[in-house]
C-alpha positions in Angstrom: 62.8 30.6 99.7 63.2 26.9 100.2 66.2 25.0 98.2 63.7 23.2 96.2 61.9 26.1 95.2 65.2 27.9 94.1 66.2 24.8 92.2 62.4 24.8 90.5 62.7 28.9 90.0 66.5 28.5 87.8 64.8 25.6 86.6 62.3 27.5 84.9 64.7 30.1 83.5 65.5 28.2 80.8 61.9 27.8 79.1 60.9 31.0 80.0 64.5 32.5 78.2 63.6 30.4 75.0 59.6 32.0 75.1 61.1 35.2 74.9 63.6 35.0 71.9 60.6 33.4 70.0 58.7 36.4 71.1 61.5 38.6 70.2 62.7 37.0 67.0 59.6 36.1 65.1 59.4 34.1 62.5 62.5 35.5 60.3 65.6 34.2 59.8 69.0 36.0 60.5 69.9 36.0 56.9 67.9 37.7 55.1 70.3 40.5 53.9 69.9 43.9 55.7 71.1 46.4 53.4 71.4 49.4 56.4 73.7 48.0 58.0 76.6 50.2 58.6 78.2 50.1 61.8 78.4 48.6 65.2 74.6 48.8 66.3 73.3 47.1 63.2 76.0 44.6 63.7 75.5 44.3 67.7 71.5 43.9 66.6 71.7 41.5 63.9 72.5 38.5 65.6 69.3 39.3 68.0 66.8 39.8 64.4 67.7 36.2 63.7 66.2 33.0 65.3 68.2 30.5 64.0 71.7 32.7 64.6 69.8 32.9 68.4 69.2 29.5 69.1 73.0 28.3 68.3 74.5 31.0 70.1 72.8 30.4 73.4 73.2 26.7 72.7 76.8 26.9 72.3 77.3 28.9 75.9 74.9 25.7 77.3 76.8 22.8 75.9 79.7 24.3 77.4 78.4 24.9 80.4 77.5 21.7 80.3 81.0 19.9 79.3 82.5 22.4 82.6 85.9 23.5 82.3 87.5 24.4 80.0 84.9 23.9 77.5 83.4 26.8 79.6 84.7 29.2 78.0 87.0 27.6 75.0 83.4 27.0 73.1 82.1 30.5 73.3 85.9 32.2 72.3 86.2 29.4 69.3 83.1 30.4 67.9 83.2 34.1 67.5 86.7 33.9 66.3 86.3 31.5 63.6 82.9 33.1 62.7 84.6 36.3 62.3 87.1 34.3 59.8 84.2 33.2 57.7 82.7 36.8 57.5 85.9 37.4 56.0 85.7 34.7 53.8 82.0 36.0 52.6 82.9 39.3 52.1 85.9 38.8 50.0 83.5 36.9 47.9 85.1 33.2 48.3 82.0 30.4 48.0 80.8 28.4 50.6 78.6 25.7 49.6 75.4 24.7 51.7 75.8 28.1 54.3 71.8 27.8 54.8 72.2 24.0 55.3 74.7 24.2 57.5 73.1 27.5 59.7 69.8 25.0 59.8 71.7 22.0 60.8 73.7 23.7 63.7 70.9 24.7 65.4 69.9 20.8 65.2 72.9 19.2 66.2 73.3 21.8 69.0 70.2 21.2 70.5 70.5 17.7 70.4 74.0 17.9 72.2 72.1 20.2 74.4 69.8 17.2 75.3 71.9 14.6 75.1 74.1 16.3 77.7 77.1 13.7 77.0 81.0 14.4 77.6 82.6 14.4 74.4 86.5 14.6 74.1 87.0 18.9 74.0 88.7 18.5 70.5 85.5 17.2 69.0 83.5 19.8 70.6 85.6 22.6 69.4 85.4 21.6 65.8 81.6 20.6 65.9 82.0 24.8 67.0 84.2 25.8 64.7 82.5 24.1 61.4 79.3 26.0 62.3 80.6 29.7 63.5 82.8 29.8 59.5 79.0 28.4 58.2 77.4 31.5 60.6 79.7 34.2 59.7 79.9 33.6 56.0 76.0 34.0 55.7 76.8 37.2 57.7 80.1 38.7 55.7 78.1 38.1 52.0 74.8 40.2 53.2 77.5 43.2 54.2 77.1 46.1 51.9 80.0 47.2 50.0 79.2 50.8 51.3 79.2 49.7 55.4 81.7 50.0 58.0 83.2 46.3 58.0 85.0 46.6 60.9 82.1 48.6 63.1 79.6 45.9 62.0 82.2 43.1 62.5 83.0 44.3 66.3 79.0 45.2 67.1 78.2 41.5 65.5 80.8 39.6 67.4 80.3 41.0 70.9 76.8 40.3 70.4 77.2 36.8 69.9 79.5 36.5 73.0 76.8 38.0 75.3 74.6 35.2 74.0 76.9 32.6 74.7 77.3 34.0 77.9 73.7 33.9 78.6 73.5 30.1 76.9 76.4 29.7 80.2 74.2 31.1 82.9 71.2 29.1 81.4 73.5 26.3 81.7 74.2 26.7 85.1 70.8 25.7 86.3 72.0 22.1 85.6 73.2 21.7 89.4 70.0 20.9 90.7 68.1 17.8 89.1 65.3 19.5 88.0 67.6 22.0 86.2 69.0 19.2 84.4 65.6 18.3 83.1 64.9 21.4 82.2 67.9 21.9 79.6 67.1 18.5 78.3 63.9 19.9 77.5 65.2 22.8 75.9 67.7 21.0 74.0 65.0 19.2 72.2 62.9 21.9 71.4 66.1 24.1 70.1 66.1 20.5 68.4 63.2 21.0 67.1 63.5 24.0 65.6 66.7 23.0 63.8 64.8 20.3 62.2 62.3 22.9 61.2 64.8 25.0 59.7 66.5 22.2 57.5 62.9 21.3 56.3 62.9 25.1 54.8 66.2 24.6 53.1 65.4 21.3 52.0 65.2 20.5 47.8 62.1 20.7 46.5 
């Protein structure tokens, strides 16, 4: 196979990844409060029931891919640690105003940082990260029955969330060649998209 039509083939891979999580996730959110959960396959499958928990993960493993080293990897190890600190925080009951908002907004800003495909100083990016995972994992630790494993579900839900960061870094990879660049700019905007479509849901009647 020629260079160009590898570039055009990893080019591709990026439209053809978001097709299948719409497929996949259908129209419900991720928080919608799944009272079976109990254990580390209900946690390792939540983040995958959830388009809007979907859309930031991979987003966050492409704007890091993006940024290069070491936002690489510093993006998609901030986020699952401080979004296991705010399923603390929701399941020892401690407020957090605006979660939905903020869920419906990260997937906006993401995308759009996606598609801007600027260097920002690392600092910035990490707390854009962080400010989003505590949002993300407090919707997650208040929908945790009393009676489940915490722990289980906890471990199951984070490990998901790093294989989808993982897989926003491989997607993000395809910005070597040209045409992979516009491909993530393209997907960016329609992550974009979506995140707009979310907030209009959680917007005051």
């Amino acid at each position: 196979m020629s260079r160009i039509g590898t570039a055009t083939s990893m080019a591709a891979l990026p439209l053809m990844t978001v097709a299948l999580m719409i497929s996949a996730a259908g129209p419900a959110l991720a928080h919608t409060g799944d009272g079976g959960a109990s254990g580390f396959v209900p946690g390792f499958l939540h983040p995958l029931s959830g388009f809007d928990h979907l859309l930031a993960m991979v987003s966050v493993g492409i704007w890091g891919a993006e940024l290069g080293a070491p936002a690489i990897w510093l993006l998609p190890i901030t986020f699952p640690l401080v979004m296991a600190f705010g399923g603390v925080l929701g399941v020892i009951g401690m407020p957090l105003p605006g979660t939905e908002l903020l869920i419906a907004l990260s997937v906006l800003v993401l995308g759009s940082l996606v598609a801007w495909g600027r260097r920002i100083p690392l600092g910035v990016a990490m707390v854009v990260v962080a400010i989003f995972a505590i949002a993300h994992g407090h919707a997650h630790g208040v929908e945790l029955p009393s009676s489940a494993d915490a722990i289980g579900f906890t471990v199951g839900f984070v490990i998901a969330t790093g294989l989808l960061h993982l897989a926003g870094i491989v997607i993000g990879l395809v910005s070597r060649w040209p045409i992979g660049v516009t491909a993530i700019r393209v997907c960016g905007v329609l992550v974009a998209v979506a995140g707009g479509y979310f907030l209009l849901g959680h917007a005051p009647a």
